[in-house]
N, C-alpha and C positions, 0 to 999 in steps of 0.2 A: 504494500500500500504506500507507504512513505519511507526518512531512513530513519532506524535507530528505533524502533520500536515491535515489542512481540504480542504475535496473534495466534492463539492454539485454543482447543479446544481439550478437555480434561477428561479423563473417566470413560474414554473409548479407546479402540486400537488407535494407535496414532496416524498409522495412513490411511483411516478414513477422513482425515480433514485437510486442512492447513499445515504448510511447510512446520518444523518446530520454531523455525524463527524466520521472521520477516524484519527487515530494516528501515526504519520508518523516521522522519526527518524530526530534531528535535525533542523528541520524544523517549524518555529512558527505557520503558517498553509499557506493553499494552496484551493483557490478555483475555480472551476467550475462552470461557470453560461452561462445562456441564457444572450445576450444582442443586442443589436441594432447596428445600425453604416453602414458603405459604406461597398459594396460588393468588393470583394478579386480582385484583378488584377492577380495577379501571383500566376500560380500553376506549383508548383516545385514540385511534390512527384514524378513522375517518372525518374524527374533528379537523385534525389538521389540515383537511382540505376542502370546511365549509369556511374558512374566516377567511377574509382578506386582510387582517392586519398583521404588518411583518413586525419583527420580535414579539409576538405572542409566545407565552411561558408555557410548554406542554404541563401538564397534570404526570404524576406520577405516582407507581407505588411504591406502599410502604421500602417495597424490595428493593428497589433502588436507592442508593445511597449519593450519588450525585447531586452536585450542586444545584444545575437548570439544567433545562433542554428549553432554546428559544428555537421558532420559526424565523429567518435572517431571509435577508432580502441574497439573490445572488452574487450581489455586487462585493458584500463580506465574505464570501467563501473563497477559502485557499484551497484547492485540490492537491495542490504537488503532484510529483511524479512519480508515478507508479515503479515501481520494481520489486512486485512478485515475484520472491523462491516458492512456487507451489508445488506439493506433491504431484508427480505424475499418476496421471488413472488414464486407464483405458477408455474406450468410449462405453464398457459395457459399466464401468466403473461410477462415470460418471452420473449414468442412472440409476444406478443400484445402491450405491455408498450411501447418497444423503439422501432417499427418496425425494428427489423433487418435484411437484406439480409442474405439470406442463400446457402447454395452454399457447393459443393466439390470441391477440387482442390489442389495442390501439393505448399508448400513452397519450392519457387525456390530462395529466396535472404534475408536476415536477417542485417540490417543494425541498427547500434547502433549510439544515435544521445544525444549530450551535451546541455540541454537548459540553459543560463544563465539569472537569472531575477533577476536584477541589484544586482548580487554577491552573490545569492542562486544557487546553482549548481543540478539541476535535471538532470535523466540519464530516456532513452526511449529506444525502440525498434520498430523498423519499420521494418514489415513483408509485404515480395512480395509474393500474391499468386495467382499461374496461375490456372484460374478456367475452371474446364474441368465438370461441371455440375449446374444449376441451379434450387432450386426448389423455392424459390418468391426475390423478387426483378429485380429491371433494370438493368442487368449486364447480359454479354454477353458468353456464351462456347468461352475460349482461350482467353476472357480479364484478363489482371492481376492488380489486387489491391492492392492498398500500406495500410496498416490497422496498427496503432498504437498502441501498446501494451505498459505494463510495463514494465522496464527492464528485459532481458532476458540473464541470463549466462550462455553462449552456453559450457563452459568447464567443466571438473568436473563431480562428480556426479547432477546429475537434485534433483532438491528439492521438497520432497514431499508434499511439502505445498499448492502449485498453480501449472493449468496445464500449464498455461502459461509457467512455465520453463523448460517442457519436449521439447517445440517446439526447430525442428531443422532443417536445409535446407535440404531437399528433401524428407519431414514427409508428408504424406498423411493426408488428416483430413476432417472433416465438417465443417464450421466456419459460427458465423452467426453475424458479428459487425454491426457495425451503421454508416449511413451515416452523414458524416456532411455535416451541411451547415453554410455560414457564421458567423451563432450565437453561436455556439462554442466556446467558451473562456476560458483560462484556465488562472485565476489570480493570480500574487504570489509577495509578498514582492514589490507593488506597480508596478508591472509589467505587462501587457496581453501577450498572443502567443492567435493569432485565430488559431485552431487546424487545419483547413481547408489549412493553409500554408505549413503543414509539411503532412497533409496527407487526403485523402478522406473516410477516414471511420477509428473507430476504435472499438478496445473493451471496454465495459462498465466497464467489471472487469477481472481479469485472469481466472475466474474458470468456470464460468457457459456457456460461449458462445463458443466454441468450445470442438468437438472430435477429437481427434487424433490417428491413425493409430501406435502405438509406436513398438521397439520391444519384447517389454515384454505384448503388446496386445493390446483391443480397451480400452481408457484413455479417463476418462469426469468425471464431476460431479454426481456420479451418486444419491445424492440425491435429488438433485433441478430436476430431470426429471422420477417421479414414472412409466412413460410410458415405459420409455426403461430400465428401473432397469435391466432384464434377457439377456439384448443382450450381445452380443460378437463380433458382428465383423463393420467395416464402412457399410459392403453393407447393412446389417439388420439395419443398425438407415439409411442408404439411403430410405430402402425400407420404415422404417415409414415417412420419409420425405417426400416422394412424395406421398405417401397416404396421409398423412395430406395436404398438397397441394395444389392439384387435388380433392378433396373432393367437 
């Protein structure tokens, strides 16, 4: 994600997740783990994309011990540059490891969100996408899902690093994140956020779990997936989609 900063995940085999260390800028490290604790009372993720006022203070639970979470205008978001060490996984890996839902459907709302853990300043993006196809997971044609990503800088040119920063509001695509559940926890500088507070699902990394519709063409990883190496368009990786599927 950035330098000088760690992301893992605890209490699983370890190559089902995240490299054991990522470098991330500024930051002395930064963890992700499975943990225990009481289930979530409040869920705000659809809040945050009925208000139109920027720095609006998310609500949180008890479980979370961070400072805020504001809604920030895009203008204050740092993204940095990327440089994921991720675990390699197969393509079969990739669906299998995290269970991700997978799904078509249109980014209708891109909302930029300030975490503070107690005076470490992280930046995120919370993507709204209204899903107009399903091919596994519980999710519904015409429900929309709020999916957490890395920071996204919607100005400018898109960086060709991650696809994560081609995404833009009204981008068609395939996406296939992860759902949280309460154990979610993203720890930092003696801090928690349960991820489950700011959003119901997100990406594991920027590159691998979503296609996108762009207008210079169809955009993915196209190493992490030997299957779809020759395609070109959304409806041809649709159509492997529901063939895989329905199999």
């Amino acid at each position: 994600m950035k330098n000088e900063q760690l992301l893992r995940l605890l209490g699983e085999v370890d190559d089902w997740y995240i490299e054991e260390s990522m470098m991330v800028e500024r930051k002395p490290y930064q963890r992700l783990k499975w943990g225990g604790g009481l289930h979530i009372v409040i869920a705000a993720g659809f809040m945050l994309f009925t208000s139109n006022v920027w720095n609006e203070r998310i609500p949180l639970s008890t479980d979370s011990t961070a400072n805020s979470v504001h809604i920030v205008d895009q203008s204050k978001v740092k993204p940095g540059i990327s440089e994921e060490n991720l675990k390699d996984m197969t393509e079969d890996e990739l669906f299998s490891k995290w269970n991700p839902v997978v799904v078509r459907g249109t980014v209708s709302d891109i909302r930029h969100i300030e975490i503070d853990f107690n005076g470490e300043t992280e930046y995120q993006s919370l993507i709204k996408i209204h899903v107009s196809n399903v091919y596994r997971g519980d999710v519904q044609v015409g429900q929309d899902l709020i999916v957490r990503a890395d920071a996204i800088e919607e100005t400018g040119q898109a960086s060709h690093s991650s696809v994560i920063s081609h995404v833009r509001q009204g981008m068609e695509g395939i996406f296939m994140p992860i759902p949280y559940d309460d154990e979610f926890v993203w720890e930092q500088n003696d801090a928690t956020l349960r991820l489950k507070d700011i959003a119901d699902y997100g990406f594991p990394d920027g590159e691998r779990y979503l296609f996108l519709d762009t207008p210079n063409g169809l955009l993915f990883e196209r190493g992490a997936y030997p299957s779809l190496q020759d395609l070109d368009s959304l409806d041809e990786v649709e159509h492997w989609m529901m063939t895989r599927f329905t199999e």
